[in-house]
One Martini backbone bead per residue (centre of mass of N, CA, C, O) as a GRO file, in nm:
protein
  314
    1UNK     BB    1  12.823   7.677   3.423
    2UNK     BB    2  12.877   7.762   3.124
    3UNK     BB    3  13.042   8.009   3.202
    4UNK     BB    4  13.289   7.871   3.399
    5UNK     BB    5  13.363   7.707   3.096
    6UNK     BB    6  13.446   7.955   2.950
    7UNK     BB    7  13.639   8.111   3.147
    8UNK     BB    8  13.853   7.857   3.134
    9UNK     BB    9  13.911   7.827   2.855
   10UNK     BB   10  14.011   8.139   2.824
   11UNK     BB   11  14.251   8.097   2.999
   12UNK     BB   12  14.390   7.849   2.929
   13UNK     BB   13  14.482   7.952   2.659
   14UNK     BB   14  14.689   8.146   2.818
   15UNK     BB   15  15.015   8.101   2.815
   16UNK     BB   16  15.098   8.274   3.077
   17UNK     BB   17  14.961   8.045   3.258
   18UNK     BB   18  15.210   7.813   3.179
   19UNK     BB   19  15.493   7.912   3.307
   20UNK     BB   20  15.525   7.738   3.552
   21UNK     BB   21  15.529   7.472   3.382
   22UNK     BB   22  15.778   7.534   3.172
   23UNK     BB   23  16.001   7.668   3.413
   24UNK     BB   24  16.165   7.399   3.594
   25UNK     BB   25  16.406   7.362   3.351
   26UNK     BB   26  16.486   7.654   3.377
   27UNK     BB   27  16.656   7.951   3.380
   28UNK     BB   28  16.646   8.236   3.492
   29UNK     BB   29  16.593   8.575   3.453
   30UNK     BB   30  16.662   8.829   3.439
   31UNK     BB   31  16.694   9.111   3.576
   32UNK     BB   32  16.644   9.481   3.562
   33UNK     BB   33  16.623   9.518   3.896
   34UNK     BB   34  16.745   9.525   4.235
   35UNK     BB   35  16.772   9.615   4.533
   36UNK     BB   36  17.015   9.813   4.702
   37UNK     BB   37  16.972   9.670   4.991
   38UNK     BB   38  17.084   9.425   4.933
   39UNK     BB   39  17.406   9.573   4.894
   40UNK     BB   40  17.439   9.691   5.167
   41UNK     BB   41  17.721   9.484   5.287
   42UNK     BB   42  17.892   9.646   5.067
   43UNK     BB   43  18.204   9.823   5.030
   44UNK     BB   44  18.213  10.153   4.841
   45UNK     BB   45  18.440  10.289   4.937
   46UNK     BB   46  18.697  10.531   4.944
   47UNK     BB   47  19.069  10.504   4.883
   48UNK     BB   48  19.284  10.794   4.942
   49UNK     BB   49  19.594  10.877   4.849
   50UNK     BB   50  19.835  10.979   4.944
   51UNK     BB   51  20.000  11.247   5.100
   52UNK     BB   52  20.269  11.488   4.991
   53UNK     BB   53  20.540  11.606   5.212
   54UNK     BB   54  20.729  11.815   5.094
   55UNK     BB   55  20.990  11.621   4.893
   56UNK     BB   56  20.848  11.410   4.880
   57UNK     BB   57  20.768  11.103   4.690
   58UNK     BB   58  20.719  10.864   4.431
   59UNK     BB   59  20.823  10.615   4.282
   60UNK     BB   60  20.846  10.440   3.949
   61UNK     BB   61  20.769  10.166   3.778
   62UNK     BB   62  20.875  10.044   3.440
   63UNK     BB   63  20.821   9.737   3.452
   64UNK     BB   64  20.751   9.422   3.261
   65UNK     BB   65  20.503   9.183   3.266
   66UNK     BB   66  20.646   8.808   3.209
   67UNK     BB   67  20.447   8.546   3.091
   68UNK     BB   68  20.462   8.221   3.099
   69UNK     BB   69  20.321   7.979   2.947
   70UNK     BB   70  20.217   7.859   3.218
   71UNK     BB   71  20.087   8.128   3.324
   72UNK     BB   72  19.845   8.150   3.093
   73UNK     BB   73  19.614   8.064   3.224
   74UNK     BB   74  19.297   8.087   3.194
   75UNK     BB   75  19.167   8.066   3.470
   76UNK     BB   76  19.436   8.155   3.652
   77UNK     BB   77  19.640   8.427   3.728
   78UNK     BB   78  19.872   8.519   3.916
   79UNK     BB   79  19.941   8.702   4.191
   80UNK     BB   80  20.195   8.863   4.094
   81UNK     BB   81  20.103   9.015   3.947
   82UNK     BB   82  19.856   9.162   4.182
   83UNK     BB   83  20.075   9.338   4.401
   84UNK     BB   84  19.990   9.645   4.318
   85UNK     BB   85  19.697   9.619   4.413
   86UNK     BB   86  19.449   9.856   4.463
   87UNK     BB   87  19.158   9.866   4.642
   88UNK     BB   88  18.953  10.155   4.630
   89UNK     BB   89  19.074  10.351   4.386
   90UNK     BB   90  19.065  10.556   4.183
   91UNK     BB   91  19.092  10.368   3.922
   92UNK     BB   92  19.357  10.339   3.792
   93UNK     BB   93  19.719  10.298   3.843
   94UNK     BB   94  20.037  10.367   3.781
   95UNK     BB   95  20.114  10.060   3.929
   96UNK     BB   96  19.865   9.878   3.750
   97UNK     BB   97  19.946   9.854   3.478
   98UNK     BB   98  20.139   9.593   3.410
   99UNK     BB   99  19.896   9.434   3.507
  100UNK     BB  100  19.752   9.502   3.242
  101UNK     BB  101  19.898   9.451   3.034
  102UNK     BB  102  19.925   9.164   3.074
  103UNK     BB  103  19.628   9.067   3.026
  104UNK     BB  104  19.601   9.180   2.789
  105UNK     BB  105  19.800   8.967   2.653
  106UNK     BB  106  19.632   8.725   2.715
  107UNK     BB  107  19.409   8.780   2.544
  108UNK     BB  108  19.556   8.839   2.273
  109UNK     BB  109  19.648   8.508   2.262
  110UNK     BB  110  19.338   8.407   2.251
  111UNK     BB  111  19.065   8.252   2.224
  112UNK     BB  112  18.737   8.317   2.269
  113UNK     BB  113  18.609   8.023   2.305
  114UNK     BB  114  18.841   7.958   2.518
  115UNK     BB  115  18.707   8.193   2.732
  116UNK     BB  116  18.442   8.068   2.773
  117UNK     BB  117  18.503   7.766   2.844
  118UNK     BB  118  18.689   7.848   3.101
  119UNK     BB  119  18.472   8.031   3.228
  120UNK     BB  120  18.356   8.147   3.556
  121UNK     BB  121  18.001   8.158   3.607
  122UNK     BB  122  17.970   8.148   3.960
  123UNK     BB  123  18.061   8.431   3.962
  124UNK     BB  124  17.952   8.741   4.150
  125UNK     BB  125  17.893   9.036   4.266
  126UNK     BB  126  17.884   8.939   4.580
  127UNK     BB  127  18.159   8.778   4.548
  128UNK     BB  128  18.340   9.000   4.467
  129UNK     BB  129  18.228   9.262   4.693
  130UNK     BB  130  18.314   9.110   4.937
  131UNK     BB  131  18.502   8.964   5.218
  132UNK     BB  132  18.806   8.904   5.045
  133UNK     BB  133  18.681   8.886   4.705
  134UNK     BB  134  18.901   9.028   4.557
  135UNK     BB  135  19.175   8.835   4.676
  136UNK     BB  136  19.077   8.574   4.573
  137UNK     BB  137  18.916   8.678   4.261
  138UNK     BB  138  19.210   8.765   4.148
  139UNK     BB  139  19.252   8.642   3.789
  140UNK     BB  140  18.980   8.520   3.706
  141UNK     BB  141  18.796   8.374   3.482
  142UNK     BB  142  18.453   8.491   3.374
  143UNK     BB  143  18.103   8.497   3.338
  144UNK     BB  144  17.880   8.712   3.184
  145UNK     BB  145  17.533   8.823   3.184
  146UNK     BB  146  17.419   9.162   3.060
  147UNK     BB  147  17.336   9.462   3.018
  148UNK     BB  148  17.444   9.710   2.820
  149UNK     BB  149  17.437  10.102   2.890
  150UNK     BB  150  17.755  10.200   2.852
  151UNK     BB  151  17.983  10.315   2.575
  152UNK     BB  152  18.340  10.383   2.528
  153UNK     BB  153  18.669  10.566   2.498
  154UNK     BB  154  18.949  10.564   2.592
  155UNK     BB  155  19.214  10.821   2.598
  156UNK     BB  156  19.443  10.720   2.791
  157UNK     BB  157  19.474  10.391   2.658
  158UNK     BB  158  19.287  10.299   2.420
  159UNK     BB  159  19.014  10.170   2.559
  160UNK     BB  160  18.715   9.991   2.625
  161UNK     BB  161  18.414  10.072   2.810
  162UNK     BB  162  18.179   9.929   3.000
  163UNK     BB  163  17.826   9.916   3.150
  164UNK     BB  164  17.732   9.654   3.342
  165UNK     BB  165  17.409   9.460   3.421
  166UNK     BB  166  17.325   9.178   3.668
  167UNK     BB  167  17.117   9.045   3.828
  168UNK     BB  168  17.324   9.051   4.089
  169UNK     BB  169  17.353   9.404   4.081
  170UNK     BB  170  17.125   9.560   3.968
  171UNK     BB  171  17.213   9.932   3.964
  172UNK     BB  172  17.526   9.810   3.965
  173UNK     BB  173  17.797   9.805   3.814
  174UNK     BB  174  17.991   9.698   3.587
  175UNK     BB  175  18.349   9.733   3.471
  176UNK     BB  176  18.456   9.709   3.120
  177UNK     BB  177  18.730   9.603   2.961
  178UNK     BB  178  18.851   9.644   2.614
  179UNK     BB  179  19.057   9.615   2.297
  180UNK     BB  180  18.752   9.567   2.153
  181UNK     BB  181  18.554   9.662   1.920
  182UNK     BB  182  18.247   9.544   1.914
  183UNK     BB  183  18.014   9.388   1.741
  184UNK     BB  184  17.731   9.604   1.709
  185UNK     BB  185  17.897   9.805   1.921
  186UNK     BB  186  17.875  10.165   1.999
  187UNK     BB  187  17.921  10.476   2.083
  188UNK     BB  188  17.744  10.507   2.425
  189UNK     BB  189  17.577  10.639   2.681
  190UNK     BB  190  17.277  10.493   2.552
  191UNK     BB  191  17.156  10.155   2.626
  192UNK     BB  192  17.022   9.846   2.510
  193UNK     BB  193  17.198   9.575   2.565
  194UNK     BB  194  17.250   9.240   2.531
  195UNK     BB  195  17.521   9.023   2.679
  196UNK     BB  196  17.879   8.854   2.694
  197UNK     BB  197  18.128   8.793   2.870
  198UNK     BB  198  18.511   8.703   2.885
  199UNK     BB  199  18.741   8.765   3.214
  200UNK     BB  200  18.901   8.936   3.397
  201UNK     BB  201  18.959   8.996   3.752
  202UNK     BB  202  19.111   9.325   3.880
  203UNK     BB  203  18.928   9.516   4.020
  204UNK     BB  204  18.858   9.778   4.231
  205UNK     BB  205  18.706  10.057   4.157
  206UNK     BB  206  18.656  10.405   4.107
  207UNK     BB  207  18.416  10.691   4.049
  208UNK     BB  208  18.176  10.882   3.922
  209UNK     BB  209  17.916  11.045   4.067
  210UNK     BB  210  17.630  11.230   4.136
  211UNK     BB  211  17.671  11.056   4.497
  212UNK     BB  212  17.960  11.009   4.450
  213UNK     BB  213  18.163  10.781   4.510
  214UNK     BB  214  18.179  10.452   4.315
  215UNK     BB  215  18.227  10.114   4.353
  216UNK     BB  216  18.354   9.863   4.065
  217UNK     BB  217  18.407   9.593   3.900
  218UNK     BB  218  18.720   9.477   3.701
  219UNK     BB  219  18.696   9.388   3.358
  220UNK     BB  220  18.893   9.191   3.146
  221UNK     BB  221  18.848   9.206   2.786
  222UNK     BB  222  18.864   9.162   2.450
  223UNK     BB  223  18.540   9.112   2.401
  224UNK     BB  224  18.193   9.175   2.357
  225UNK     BB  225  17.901   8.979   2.315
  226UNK     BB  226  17.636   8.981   2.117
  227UNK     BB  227  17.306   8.938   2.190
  228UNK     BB  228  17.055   8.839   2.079
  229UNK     BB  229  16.725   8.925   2.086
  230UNK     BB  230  16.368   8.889   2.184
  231UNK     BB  231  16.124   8.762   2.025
  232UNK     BB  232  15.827   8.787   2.074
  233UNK     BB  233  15.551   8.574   2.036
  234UNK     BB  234  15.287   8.514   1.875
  235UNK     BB  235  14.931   8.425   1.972
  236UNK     BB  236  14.824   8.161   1.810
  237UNK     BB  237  14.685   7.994   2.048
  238UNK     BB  238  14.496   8.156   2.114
  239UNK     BB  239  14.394   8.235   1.819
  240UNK     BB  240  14.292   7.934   1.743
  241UNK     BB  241  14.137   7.815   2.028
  242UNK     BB  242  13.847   7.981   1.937
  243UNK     BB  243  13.737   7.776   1.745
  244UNK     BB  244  13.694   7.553   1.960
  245UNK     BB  245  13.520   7.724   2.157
  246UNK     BB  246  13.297   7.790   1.940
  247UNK     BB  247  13.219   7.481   1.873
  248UNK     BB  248  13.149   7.411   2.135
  249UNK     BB  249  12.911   7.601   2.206
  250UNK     BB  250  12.770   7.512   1.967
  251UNK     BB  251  12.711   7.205   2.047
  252UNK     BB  252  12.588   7.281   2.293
  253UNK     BB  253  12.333   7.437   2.209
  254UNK     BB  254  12.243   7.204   2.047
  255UNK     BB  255  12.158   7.019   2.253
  256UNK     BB  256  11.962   7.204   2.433
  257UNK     BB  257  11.773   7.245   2.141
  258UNK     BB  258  11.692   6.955   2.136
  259UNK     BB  259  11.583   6.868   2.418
  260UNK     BB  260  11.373   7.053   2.397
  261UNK     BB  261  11.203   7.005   2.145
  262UNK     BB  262  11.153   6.698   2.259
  263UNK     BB  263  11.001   6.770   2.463
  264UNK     BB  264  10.775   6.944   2.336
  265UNK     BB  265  10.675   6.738   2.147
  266UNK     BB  266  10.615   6.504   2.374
  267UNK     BB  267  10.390   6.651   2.483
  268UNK     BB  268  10.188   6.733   2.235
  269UNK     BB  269  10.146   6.429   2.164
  270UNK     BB  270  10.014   6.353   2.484
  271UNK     BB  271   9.773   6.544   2.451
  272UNK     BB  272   9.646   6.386   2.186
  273UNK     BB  273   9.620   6.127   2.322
  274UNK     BB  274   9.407   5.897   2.460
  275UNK     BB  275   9.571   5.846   2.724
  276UNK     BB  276   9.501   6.174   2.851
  277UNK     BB  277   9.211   6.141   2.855
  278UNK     BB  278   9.200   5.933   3.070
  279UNK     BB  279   9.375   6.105   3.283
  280UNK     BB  280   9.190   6.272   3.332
  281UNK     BB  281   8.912   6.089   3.371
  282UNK     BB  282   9.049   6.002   3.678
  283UNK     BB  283   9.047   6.305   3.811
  284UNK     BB  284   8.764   6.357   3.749
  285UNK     BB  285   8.503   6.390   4.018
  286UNK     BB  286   8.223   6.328   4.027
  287UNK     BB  287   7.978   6.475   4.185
  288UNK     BB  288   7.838   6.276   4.367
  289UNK     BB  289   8.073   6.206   4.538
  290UNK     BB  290   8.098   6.470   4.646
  291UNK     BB  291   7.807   6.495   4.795
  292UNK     BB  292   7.917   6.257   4.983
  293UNK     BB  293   8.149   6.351   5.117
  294UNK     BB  294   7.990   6.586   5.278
  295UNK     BB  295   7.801   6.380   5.388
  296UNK     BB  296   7.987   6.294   5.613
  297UNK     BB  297   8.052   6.209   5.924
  298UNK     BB  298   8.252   6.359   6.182
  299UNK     BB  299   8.508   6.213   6.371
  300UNK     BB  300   8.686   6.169   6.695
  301UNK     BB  301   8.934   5.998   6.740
  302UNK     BB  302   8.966   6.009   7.074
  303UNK     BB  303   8.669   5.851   7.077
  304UNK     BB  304   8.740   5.594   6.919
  305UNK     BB  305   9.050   5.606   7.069
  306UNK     BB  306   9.095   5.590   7.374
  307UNK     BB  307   9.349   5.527   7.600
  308UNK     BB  308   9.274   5.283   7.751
  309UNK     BB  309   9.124   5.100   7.450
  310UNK     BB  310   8.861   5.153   7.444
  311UNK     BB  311   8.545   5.121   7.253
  312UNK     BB  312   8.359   5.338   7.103
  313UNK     BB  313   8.017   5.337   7.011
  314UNK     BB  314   7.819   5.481   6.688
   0.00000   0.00000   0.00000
């Protein structure tokens, strides 16, 4: 019994195990990683732009788009914006620079406190890589939490993008575009930074991979913030509460070894009074008495008793 209540003791102890009982009112940790089945049912094919036979060509508009302070809010910014965009075509395409060069300016004149307080957070990977999710959620600022694993700067039009990983994506990224190069974040193939993005959700774009071309949804924002680490805190309370659990043992064996004590004292001094003496000559039967006993005649129950009921004389 004194083992199982030491052991329960030394579990109870252990911080880890009332995670349970103190995270109910606590929002999920990120995941690091989720199963890529779980987003098997969203398409990541790419769409190849038409090819061009004989003198055909393809004209390009150089016209640059101009909203005026109402269309600016930040909420959601117009769809006329995004009349260009193709999803699911590789890269960004050069009919659809005009509508990121907009997103681009209202993000320019916008203050970033601002841009996280307007934004919605409830927009997941799922929702927006679902059907008919990106031409819903094209233009809306959103707010992301999650892991930045590789920062670059890009050549073709001097912005940066980074690759962030987040609770419902898994290991599949999304891919942010920012105009400035976030603070405490340097360029690199490979990092784990905690982040978090404000910005606006711009297409499905292709990119290329080991496994062939695959599609991740384009935020353009600001600038990306970066999280403190978390820094696990030392088991204080465990190593505390081992003193207590010693004094505890310490107190029952003293306990156990007083009760053994005094009962060995009352038996030493009860053997040595005259009461002893007396108990013990009550237990004691004379000689002569066994001698009486032994000589006395034994009867039949059956003979003395008999069933009719009748006694017999003897």
């Amino acid at each position: 019994m004194l083992f199982l209540i030491v052991i329960a003791i030394h579990e109870t102890a252990k911080p880890k195990n009332w995670e349970w009982f103190t995270s109910f009112d606590q929002p999920a940790q990120p995941a690091d990683e989720l199963d890529e089945t779980s987003l098997e049912n969203i398409d990541f094919r790419i769409k190849r732009e038409p090819t061009l036979s004989g003198n055909a060509f393809l004209a390009m508009s150089n016209e640059t788009l101009k909203l005026t302070p109402e269309q600016q809010k930040l909420e959601n910014l117009p769809t006329s914006v995004f009349k260009e965009i193709d999803d699911r075509t590789m890269n960004i395409l050069k009919r659809e620079r005009p509508a990121l060069d907009a997103v681009l300016e209202v993000l320019e004149g916008a203050d970033q406190k601002d841009l996280v307080a307007a934004a919605d957070s409830e927009v997941g990977y799922r929702i927006i890589n679902a059907e008919s999710g990106a031409e819903n959620y094209r233009g809306r600022l959103i707010h992301l939490d999650g892991t930045l694993r590789a920062f670059r700067k890009r050549e073709l039009d001097g912005l940066y993008e980074g690759w962030m990983f987040t609770k419902d994506s898994g290991n599949l990224p999304w891919w942010v575009l920012c105009s400035e190069q976030p603070e405490g974040i340097s360029l690199a193939e490979r990092m784990e930074k905690r982040v978090s993005v404000a910005g606006y959700f711009f297409k499905r774009a292709g990119y290329e991979t080991a496994r062939g071309p695959m599609v991740a949804p384009i935020v353009v924002t600001k600038t990306i913030t970066l999280k403190p680490d978390i820094v696990p805190r030392a088991p204080q309370q465990t190593e505390n509460i081992s003193y207590y659990v010693a004094g505890f043992l310490a107190v029952i064996g003293v306990a156990f070894g007083g009760m053994i004590w005094y009962f060995i004292r009352s038996d030493q001094k009860f053997a040595k009074s005259r009461l002893a003496k007396i108990a013990d000559s009550r237990l004691d039967a004379a000689p002569e008495v066994v001698e009486n006993l032994n000589s006395l005649l034994a009867t039949d129950p059956n003979k003395v008793f008999p069933e009719d009921g009748e006694v017999e004389s003897s």
